[in-house]
N, C-alpha and C positions, 0 to 999 in steps of 0.2 A: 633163189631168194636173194641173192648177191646181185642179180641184175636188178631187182625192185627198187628202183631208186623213190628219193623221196618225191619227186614230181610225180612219179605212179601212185604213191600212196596217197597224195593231197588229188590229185585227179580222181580217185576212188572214194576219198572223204565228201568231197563236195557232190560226186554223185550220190552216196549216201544222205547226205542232207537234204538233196529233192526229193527222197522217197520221202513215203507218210512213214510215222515212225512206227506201225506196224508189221512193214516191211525191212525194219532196220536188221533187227533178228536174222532173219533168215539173209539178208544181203552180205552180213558177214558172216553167219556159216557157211554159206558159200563158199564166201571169200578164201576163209580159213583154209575149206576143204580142196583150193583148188592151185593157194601155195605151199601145202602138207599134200601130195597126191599118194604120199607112201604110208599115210596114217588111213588105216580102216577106220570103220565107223565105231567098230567095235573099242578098238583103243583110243580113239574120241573118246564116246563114251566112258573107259576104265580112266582115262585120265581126267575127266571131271569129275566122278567118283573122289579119288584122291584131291582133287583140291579142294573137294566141300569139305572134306573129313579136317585138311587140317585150315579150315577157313573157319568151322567150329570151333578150333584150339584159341582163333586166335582174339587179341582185343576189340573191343567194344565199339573200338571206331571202324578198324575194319570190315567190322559186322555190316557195320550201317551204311558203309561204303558199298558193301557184296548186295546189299538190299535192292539198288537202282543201278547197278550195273548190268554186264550182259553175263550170265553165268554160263552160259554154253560156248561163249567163249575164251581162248585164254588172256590171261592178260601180258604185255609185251615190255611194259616199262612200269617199275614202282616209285613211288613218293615218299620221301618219307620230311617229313611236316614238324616240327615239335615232339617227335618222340613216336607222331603217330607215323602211321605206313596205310598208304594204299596203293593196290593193284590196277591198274586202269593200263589205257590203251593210246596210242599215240598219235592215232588218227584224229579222236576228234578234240586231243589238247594242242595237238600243232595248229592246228584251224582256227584258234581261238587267241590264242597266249601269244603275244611273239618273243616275250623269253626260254618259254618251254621250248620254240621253235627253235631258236636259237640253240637252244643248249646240243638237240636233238641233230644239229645240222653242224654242230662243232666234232660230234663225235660221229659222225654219219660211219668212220672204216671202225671203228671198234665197235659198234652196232649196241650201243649204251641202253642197258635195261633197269638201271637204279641213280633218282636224281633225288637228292638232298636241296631243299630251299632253306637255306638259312636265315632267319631274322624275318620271316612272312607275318607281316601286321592280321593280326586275330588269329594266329595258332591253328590249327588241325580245322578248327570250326569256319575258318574263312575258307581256307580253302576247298573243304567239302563243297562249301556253297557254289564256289566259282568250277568247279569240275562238276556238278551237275549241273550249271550252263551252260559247258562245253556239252555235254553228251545230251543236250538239249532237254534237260528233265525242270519240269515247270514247279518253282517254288514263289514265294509271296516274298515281294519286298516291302520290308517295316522298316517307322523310326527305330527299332531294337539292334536290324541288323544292315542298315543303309552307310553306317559309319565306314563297321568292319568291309560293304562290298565299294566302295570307295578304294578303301586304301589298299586291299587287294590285288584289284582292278590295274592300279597302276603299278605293282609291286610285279604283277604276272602281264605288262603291258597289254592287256586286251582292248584293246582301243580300237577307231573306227578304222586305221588302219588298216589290219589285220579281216576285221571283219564286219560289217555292216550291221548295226542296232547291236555291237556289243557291248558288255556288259559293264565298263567303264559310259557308258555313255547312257545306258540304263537306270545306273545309280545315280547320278547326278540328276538326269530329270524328275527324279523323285525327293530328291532333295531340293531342288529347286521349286518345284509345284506342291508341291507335300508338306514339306517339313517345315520351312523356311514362311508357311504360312500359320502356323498352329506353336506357339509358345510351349506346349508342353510336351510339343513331339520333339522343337528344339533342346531342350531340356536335356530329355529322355539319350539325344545323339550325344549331349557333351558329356552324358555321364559313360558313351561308348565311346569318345574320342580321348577319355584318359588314360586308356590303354595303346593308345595308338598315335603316343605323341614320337615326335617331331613330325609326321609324316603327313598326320590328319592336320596340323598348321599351314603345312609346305602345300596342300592341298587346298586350302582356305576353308576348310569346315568350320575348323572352330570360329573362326571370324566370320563367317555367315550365320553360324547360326546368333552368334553374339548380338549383332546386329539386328538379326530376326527380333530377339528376346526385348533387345531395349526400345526399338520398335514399337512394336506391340505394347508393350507397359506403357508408353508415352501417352500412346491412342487410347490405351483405355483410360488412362488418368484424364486425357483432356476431355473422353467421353461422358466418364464420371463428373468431370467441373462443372461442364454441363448441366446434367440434372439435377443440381445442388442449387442453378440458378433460381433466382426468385425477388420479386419486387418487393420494397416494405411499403409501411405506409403513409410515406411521402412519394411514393411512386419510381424509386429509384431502384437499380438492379443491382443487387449482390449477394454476395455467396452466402448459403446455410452453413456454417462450420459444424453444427450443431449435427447435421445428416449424416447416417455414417456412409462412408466412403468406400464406395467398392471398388475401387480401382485397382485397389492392393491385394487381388486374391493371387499374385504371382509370389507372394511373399514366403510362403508357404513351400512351393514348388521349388525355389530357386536354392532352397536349405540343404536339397540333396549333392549339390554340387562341389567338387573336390574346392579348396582355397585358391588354389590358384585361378582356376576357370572361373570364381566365384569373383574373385578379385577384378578379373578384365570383367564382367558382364555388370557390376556395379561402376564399374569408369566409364562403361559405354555409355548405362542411366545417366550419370553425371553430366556428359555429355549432350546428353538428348534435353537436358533438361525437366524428367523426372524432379518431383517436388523432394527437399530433404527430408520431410517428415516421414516420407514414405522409405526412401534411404535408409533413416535410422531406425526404422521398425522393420525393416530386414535387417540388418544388424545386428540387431540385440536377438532376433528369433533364430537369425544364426550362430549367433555365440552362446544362447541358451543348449542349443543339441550340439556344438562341438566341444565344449568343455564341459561337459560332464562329469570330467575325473577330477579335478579340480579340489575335489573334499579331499581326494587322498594323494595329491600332490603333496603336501605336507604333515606329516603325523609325529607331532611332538614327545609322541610316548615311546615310539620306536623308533629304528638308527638302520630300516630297512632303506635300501638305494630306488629310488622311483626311477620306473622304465627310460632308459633316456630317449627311444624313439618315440614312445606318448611322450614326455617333455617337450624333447622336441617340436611336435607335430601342434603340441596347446601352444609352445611359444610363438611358435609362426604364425598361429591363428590370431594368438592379441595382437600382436606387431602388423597382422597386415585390417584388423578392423579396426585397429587406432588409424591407422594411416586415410583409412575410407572414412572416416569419423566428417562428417559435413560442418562449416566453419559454422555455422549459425547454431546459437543457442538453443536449448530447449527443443533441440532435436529429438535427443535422447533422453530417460530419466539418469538424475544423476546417481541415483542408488546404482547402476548399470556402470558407470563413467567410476563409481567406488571400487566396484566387483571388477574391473577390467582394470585397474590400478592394483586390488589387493593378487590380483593373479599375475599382473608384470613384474611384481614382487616376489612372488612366490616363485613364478620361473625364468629369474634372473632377466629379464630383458633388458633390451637399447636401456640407455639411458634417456637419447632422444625421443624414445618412447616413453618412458615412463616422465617426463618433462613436461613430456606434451598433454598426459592426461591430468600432471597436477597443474600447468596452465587452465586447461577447459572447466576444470573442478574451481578451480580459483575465480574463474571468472562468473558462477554462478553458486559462490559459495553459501549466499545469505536462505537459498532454500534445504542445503542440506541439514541431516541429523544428528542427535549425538552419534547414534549406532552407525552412520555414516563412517564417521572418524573414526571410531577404535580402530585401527588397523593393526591386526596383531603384528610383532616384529618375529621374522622369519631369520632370523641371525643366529650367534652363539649361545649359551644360556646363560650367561652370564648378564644379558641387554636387559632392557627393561620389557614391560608386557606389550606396549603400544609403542608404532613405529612414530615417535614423536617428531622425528626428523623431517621425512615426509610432509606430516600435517602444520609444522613450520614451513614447511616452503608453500604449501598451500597459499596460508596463511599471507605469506609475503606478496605471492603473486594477484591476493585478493586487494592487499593496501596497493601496490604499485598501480593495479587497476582501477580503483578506487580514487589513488591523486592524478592519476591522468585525466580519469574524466574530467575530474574538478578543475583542472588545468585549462581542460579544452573548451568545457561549458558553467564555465565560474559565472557568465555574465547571464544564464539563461537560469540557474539555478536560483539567482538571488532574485528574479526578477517573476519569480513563479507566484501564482498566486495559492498555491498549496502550502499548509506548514510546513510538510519535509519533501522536501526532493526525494527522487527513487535513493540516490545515493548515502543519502545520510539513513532512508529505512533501512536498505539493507549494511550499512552499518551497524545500527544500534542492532539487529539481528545478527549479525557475526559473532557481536561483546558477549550479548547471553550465550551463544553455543558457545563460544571459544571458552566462558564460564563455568560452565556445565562441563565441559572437556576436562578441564583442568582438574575440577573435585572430580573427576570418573579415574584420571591418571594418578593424583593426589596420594594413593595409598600406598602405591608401590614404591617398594624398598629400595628397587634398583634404581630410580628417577634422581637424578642430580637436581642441587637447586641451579644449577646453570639453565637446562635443558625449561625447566620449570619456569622462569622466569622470563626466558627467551620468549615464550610463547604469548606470558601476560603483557611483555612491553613493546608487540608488533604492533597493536593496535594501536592507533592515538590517547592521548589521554581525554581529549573532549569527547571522544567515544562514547566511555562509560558514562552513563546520569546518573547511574547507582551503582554502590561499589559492593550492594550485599553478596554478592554469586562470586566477584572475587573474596570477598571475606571468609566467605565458607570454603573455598577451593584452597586457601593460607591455610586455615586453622585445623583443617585436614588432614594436610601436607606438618602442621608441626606436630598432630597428633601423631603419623606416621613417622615419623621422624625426629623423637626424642632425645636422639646425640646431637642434635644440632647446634654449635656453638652462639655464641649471645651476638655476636658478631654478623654474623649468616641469618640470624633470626630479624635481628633490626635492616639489615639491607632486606629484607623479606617484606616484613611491615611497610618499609617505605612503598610498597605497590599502592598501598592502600590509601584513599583519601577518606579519614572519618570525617570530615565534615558532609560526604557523599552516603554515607551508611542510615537507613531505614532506626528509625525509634526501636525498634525489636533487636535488630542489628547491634544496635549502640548500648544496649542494656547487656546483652551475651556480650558484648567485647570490653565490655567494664569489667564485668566478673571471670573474665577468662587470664587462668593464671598463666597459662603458654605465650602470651606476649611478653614482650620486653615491657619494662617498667615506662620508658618514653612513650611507647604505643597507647598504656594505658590509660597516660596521665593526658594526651592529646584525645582518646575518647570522651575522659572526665568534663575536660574544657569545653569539647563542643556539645556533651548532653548537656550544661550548664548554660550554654548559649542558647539552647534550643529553651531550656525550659522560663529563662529571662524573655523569650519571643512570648513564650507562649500565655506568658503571665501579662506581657506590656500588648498583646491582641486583647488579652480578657478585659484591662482598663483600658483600652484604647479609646472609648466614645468620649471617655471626660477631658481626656487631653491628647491632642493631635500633633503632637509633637513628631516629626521624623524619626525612624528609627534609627540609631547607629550604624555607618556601613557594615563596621566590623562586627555587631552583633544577625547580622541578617544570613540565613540560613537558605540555602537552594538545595533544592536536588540535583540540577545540573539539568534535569527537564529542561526542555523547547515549551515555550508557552503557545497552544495554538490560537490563541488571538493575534500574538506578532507575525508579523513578516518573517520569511528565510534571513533577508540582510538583517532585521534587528537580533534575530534569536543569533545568528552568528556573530554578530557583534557583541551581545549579551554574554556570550560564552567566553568571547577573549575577555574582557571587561574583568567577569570571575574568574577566570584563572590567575588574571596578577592579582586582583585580589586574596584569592587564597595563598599564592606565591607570599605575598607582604605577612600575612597572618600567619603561615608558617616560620617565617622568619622571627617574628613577634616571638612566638612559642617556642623557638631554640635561644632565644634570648632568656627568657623566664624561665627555662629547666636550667641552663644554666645555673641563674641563682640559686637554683631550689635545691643542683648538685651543692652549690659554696656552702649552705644555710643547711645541708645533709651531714657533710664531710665535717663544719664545725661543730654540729649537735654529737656526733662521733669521738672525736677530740675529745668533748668533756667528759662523756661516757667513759672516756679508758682513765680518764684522770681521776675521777667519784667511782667509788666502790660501793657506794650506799644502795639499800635497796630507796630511796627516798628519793635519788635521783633518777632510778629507773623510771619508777611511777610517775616522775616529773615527765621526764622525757615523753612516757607513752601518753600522757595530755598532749604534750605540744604538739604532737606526731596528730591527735587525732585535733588540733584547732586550727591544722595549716588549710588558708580556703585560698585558691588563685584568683578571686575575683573580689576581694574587699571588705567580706562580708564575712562571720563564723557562723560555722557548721549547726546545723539545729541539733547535732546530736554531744557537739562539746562541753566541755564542764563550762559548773557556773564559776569559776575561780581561776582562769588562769592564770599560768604565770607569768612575769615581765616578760623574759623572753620570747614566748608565747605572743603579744602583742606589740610588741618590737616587730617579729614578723609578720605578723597580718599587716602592720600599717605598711612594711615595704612594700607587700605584696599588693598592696589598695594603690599605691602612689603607681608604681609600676602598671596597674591595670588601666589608672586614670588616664595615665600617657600615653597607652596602647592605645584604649577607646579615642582620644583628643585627635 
């Protein structure tokens, strides 16, 4: 046996190989029997006996190994694989393998019957495959198991080398003809080359099939373009948007894919030029099945620790579909672009990622909702209920975008022939939601009037045309907030412009005790302006007289008879306007404090009940516009009309 060198054994394998395999059987009992001439038959026989016995004892895999091998023979050298072990023979893995060979021809004087592969790409189950290719036993190569005979292939060098149509050379042509044609058998491999990384890279699977995939998507999309064409009826040719579009049934398919492999196969798209629409609706269907856990990422009732490898694995997920996120708008929904913010939130991400989706939200903020915004704050318990922080920066990056365009296209805006520009629509749509916001956050205790007010003074003030939704969103906030000092309450009120508040509006805010006393008396003023308008419309046919600047009342409305340039001109116009008339109006509280403080003075001097009752006339005959109250007495006192006449001469020279 010591003479059998290995060139005798590979001389006998390759004759072995010419037989049919038939004849394999019996060429190596032979064989056996005629390098054992001292073994009968009989103990042949008792010693296959014994190694069925404990070939039944043993594992599952060696089961399936003993199934296709040769059992009347023995076996000469074992494998052992991941844990697994098989018994086989040396003849026909040296013919095939040139590391087996190698190994086999390293140990040739110590005559080695047990070889350990360390680190074999696809475990116990590759290698079976590739050992019944050695022993010539005919199995189906699939997209399922083309990956694992790749990277085997070259792990056990079977290559052309060693031996002709081997099984490295096998697997590639099936990949290359096969796979590399069919998207969902690409698919199918990258979901088998994630077990098999570095090696299935260094091999270029993964990058072929990538490129298969993106491919493929391209072609069908442009195929789909295609059948979407059609003439109108001017005779011209363009697309149906309206058709739906098949082009994206890879969408679906591409969901099973680990993040990372997901990652390159959506930059190839990018690449190939794939439409974004299509982009961002693999996106969201892939961020729909990978966060999943997402609800119980966060549980405010409990102080249990959430798994940090799920954390983990959802963070990487928003971090790397923010990043694949396509520049152009309205890719995605923004309700999607909320949900992928409210989760970068909840699992602590980048900054530069959560930046970048309150830019994208910013930049298309006039279509979102209130339900949008609430974004619960995932902090200490101590914060308030909504991450108001956030939706301020929003907010910021919606006005910064906002004065740029205006910046850029000042000269295209004024020169529109539409009443509002896109930019001032979705403006004046920001004000109501930002409105709406603020009465939804209004109630909560923990809410600073800082944070609160931050929010109402981002937007312009030509913004708002009407100031009722800020009215309501105040008096909310002072209903929730009862300790609020007088001081804190009047910088509150000054948001407000009542000359901007609705007739309904102006009637609650007259009889609303929660304002400051200036609040009240600058409502009084302008429902008294309104109702001198509305009285001098009613006579108006008899005498055509102009009406007073100062008496004339806007909503802050765009008239759409005007032009863009005049309504914007119209609006600065009124703003110094009301500027000057509030000015007026800190002028005449003024006196009204002097002509308070001294009615007071005499009060503490007169102990009579004669003077109370004086007093509480005068108090009810004080009128700011010239005239007395229809509900004052018929007798007032001198006093009394002393100050009406100031307060008449004072109004004349406002109006002049």
């Amino acid at each position: 046996m010591n003479n059998f060198t290995i060139h005798q054994q590979l001389h006998l394998h390759l004759q072995l190989c010419l037989l049919p395999p038939f004849f394999h059987s019996l060429f190596l009992h032979s064989l056996v029997y005629s390098l054992f001439p001292s073994l009968s038959m009989d103990k042949l026989h008792h010693h296959q006996q014994l190694q069925q016995q404990q070939l039944s004892l043993a594992k599952c895999s060696r089961q399936r190994c003993n199934e296709w091998i040769f059992r009347d023979v023995p076996s000469d050298i074992t494998i052992e694989v991941s844990g697994g072990t098989f018994a086989l023979h040396k003849f026909p893995l040296v013919s095939r393998s040139g590391r087996i060979r190698k190994l086999v021809a390293e140990h040739r004087d110590a005559d080695i019957s047990r070889v350990e592969l360390l680190n074999l790409p696809g475990g116990a189950e590759s290698f079976e495959l590739a050992a019944k290719f050695c022993y010539g036993i005919n199995f189906e190569i699939t997209s399922a198991n083309v990956a694992q005979l790749c990277c085997v292939s070259d792990y056990l060098e079977m290559t052309e080398e060693f031996s002709k149509d081997n099984l490295g050379s096998r697997a590639e042509e099936y990949l290359e003809s096969v796979v590399c044609k069919n998207l969902e058998m690409c698919v199918e491999v990258l979901q088998q080359c994630e077990n098999l990384l570095p090696l299935a890279d260094d091999l270029k699977i993964v990058s072929r099939c990538i490129d298969a995939i993106a491919s493929k998507a391209c072609t069908e999309q442009i195929a789909s373009s295609f059948s979407r064409l059609e003439y109108s009826s001017s005779g011209r040719l363009h697309m149906n948007r309206q058709a739906k579009c098949d082009g994206d049934w890879w969408i679906e398919d591409l969901s099973v894919l680990r993040i990372d492999l997901y990652q390159r196969v959506m930059t190839a798209m990018k690449c190939r030029g794939v439409r974004p629409e299509s982009i961002g609706a693999s996106l969201v269907n892939y961020a729909q099945k990978e966060l999943t856990k997402k609800s119980s990422l966060w549980n405010p009732s409990s102080q249990t620790k959430v798994d940090l490898i799920s954390t983990g694995h959802e963070r990487l997920v928003v971090e790397t579909i923010v990043n694949l996120l396509p520049v152009e708008k309205l890719t995605v929904p923004i309700s999607f672009l909320f949900g992928l913010l409210r989760s970068a939130v909840m699992l602590d991400c980048t900054i530069a990622c959560r930046l970048d989706l309150e830019r994208r939200i910013g930049s298309q903020l006039d279509i979102a909702t209130i339900d949008d915004l609430l974004i619960p704050s995932f902090r200490h318990a101590g914060d308030t209920l909504f991450d108001v922080d956030t939706v301020h920066r929003i907010l910021v990056n919606f006005s910064q975008q906002d004065d740029s365009e205006d910046d850029m296209e000042d000269a295209s805006v004024f020169e529109s022939d539409s009443p509002h520009s896109p930019s001032q629509t979705a403006l004046f749509k920001v004000v109501k939601l930002m409105d709406n916001y603020l009465a939804e956050i209004a109630p909560d205790a923990n809410l600073k009037l800082s944070k609160f007010m931050v929010i109402a003074e981002t937007l312009p003030e030509h913004a708002r045309t009407i100031h009722d939704g800020l009215y309501r969103a105040i008096d909310i906030y002072l209903k929730a907030h009862q300790g609020l000092p007088d001081s804190d309450r009047k910088k509150l009120c000054k948001l407000i412009d009542f000359q901007k508040l609705s007739q309904e509006a102006g009637a609650h805010a007259a009889q609303n005790e929660r304002l400051p006393l200036q609040a009240i008396v600058q409502v009084l003023y302008f429902e008294q302006i309104r109702l001198r308008n509305a009285l001098c419309c009613s006579y108006g046919d008899e005498d055509h007289k102009p009406m007073p600047q100062s008496w004339r009342i806007s909503s802050g409305a765009l008239s759409a008879a005007m032009s863009p340039r005049d309504n914007y001109a119209s609006l600065r116009r009124e703003n110094r306007e009301l500027k000057l008339e509030l000015a007026r109006l800190r002028m005449r509280l003024n006196d009204l404090e002097k002509e308070h403080v001294c009615m007071k003075r005499d009060m503490q001097k007169s102990h009579s009940r004669k003077f109370v009752s004086s007093f509480s006339k005068k108090i009810g005959k004080l009128s700011f516009f010239g005239h007395s109250s229809s509900r004052g007495s018929s007798s007032p006192s001198k006093h009394s009309h002393i100050t009406d006449s100031r307060v008449n001469e004072r109004t004349c020279a406002s109006t002049e």
